[in-house]
C-alpha positions as CSV (number, residue, x, y, z in Angstrom):
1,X,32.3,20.1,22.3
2,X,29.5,20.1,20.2
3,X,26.6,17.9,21.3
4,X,25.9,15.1,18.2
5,X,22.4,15.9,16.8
6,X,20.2,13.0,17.2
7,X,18.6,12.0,13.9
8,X,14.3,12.0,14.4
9,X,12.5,9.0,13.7
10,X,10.2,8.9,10.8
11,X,6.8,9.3,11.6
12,X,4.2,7.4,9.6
13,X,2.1,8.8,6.5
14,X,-0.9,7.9,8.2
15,X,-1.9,8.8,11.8
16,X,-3.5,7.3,15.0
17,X,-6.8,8.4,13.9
18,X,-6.7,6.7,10.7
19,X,-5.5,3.3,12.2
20,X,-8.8,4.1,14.6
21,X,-10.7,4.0,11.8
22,X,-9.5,0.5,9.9
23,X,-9.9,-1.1,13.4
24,X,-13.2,-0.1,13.4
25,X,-14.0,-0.8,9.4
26,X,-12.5,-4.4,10.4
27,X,-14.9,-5.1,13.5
28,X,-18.0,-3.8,11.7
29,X,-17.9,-7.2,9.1
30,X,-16.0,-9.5,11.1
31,X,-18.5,-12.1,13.4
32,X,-17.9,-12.1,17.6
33,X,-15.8,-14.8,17.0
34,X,-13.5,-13.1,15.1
35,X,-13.8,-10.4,16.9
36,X,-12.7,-11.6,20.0
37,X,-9.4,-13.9,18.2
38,X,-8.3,-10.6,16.5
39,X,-8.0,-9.4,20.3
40,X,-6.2,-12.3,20.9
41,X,-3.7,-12.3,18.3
42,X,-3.2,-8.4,18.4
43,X,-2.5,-9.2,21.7
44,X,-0.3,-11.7,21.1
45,X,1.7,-9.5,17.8
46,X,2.2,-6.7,20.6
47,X,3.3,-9.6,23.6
48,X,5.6,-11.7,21.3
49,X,6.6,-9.7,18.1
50,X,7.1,-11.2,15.3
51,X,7.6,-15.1,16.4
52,X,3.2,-14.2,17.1
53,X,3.0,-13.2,13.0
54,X,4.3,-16.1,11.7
55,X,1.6,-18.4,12.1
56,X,-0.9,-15.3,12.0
57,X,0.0,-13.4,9.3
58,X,-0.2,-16.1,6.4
59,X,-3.6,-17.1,7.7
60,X,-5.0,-13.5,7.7
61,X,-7.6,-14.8,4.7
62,X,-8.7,-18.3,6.1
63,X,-9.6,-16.5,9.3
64,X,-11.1,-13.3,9.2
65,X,-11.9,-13.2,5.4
66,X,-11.0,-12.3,1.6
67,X,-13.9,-9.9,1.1
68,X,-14.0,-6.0,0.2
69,X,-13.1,-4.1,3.5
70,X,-15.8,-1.6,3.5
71,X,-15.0,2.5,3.1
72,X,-11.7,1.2,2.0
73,X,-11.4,1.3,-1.9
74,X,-10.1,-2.2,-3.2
75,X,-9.0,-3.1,0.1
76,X,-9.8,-6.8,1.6
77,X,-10.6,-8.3,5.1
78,X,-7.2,-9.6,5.3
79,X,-5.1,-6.8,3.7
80,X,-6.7,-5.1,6.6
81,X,-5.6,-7.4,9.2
82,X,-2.0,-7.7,8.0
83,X,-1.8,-4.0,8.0
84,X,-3.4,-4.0,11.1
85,X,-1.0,-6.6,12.7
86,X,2.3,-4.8,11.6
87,X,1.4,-1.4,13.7
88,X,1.1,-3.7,16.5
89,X,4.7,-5.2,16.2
90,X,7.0,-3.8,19.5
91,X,9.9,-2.9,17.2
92,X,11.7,0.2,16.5
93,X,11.7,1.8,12.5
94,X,14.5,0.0,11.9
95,X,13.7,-3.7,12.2
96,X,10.0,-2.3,11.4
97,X,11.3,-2.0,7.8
98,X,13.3,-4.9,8.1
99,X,10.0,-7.3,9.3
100,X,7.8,-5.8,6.8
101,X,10.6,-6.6,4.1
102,X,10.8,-9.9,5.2
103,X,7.3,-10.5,5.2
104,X,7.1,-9.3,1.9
105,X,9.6,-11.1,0.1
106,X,8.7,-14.3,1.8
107,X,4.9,-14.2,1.3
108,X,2.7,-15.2,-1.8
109,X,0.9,-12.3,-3.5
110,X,-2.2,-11.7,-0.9
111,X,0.8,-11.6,1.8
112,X,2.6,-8.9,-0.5
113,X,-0.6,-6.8,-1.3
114,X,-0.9,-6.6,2.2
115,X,2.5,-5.5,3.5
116,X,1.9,-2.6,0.5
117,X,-1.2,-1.5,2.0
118,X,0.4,-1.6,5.8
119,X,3.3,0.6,4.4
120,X,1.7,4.0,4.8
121,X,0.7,3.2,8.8
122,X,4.3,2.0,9.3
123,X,7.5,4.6,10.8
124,X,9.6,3.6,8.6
125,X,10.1,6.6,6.3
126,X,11.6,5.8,2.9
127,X,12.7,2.0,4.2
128,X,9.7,0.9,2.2
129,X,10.3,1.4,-1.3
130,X,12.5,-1.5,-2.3
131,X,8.8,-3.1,-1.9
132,X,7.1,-0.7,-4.0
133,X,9.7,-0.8,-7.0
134,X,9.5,-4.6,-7.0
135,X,5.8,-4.4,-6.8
136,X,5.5,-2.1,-9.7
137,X,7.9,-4.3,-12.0
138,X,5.5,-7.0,-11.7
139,X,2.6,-7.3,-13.8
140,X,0.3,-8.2,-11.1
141,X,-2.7,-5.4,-10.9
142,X,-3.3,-6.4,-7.9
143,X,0.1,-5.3,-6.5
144,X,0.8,-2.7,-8.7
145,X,-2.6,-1.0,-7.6
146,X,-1.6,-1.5,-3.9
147,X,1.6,0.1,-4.3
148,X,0.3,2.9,-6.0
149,X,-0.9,4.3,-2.5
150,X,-0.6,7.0,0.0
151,X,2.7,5.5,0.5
152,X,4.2,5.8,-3.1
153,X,2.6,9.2,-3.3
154,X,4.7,10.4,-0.5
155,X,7.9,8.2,-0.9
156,X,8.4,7.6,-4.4
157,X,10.4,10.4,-7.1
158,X,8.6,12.1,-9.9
159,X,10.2,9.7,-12.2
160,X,9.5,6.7,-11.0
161,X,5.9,7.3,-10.4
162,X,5.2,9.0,-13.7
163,X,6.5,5.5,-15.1
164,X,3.9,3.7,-12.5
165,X,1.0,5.7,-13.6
166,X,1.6,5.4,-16.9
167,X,2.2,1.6,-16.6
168,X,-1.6,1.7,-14.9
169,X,-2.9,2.3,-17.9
170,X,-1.1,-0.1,-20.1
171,X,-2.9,-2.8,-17.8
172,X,-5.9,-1.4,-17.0
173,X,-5.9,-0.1,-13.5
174,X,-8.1,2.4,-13.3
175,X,-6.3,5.6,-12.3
176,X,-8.8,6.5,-9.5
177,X,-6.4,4.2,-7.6
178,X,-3.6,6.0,-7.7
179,X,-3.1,8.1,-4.3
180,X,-2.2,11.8,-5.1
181,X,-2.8,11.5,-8.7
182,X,-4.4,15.4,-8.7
183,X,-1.6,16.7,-6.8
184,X,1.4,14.9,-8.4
185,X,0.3,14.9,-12.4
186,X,2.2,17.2,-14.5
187,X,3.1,18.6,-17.9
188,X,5.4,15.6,-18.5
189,X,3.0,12.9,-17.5
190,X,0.4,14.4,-19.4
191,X,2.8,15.0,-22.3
192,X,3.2,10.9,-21.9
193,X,-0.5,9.8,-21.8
194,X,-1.2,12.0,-24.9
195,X,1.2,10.0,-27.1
196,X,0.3,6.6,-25.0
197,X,-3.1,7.4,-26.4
198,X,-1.9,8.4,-29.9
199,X,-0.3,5.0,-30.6
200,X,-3.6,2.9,-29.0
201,X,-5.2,4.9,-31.7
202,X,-2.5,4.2,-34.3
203,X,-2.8,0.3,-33.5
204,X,-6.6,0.8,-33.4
205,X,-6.8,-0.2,-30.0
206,X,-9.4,1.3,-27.2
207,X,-7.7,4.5,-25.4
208,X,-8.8,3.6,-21.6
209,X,-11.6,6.2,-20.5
210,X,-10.0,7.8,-17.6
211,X,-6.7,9.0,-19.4
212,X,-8.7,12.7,-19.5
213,X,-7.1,12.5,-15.5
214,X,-3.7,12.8,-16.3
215,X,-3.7,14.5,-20.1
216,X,-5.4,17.5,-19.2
217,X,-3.2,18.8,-15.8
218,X,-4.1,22.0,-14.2
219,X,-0.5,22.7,-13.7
């Protein structure tokens, strides 16, 4: 009899080094203070689970900070420190996904922009991308931007993130923001940008000044 083949658990887009180095972004602005209650309440994420992030994780702002996390493009204090708490949660990819779900649909925008940025540090292989579609029907920048990350770049289909890109532009998200645009833009997306740009013209309205980083594609 044939032994059953054990299915391997995702691994996360991001590895241990990379985690290292948001830690260490995070303690170089945050004050001893903070310092030493985000070693408390890691501790406490890692002790308890996630009973530990719900007074923790909605408060992320009011105690560490709102302010651009430094060496991390459009990233803030607390969209740090929610990442940050979700890699320490004791749970296997499986209700991983499921607390990072719940964390997103039950949160306010901040919470949500978070849980996006957390997603690429997370084992939770495609699990994820309910968040990202929903995040990218919005018309929150802010969200759509954060979605548009290491983790959408790796996760999401051609088709869906052609649409994504292209939606960037229609709100003015500057396409620098978009993780993997070099490697993933193609002939079609191009094809999509140069009539996306046509009609602006048509309508006499501005074409935005970084659609030269999809229209012209090396492939």
């Amino acid at each position: 009899m044939t032994a059953p083949t054990l299915a391997q658990a995702p691994a996360p887009i991001h590895n241990a080094l990379t985690t290292r180095t948001l830690k260490e972004s995070l303690l170089s602005v945050l004050t001893e203070p903070q310092r030493q209650r985000l070693a408390e309440d890691t501790a406490a994420v890692e002790e308890q689970g996630p009973t530990a992030l719900n007074p923790r994780f909605p408060a992320a702002g009011r105690h560490y900070g709102r302010g651009p996390l430094p060496g991390w493009a459009d990233w803030h204090v607390e969209d740090g420190i929610r990442a940050l708490f979700l890699t320490k949660l004791p749970l296997d990819s499986d209700e991983l996904a499921e607390e990072a779900a719940a964390r997103y649909w039950g949160g306010d925008a901040a919470e949500r922009r978070g849980v996006l940025r957390a997603l690429p540090f997370l084992p939770i292989g495609a699990a994820g991308l309910p968040l990202t579609d929903d995040a990218l029907r919005t018309n929150d920048t802010r969200l759509i931007a954060a979605a548009l990350g290491p983790y959408a770049r790796t996760h999401l289909d051609q088709y869906r993130w052609r649409q994504a890109v292209l939606k960037c532009l229609f709100t003015g998200i500057p396409l620098r923001t978009v993780a993997g645009l070099r490697e993933r833009r193609d002939a079609e997306l191009a094809r999509m940008a140069l009539g996306f740009a046509a009609e602006r013209r048509a309508a006499s309205r501005t074409v935005p000044a970084d659609l030269w980083l999809i229209a012209t594609p090396d492939n």
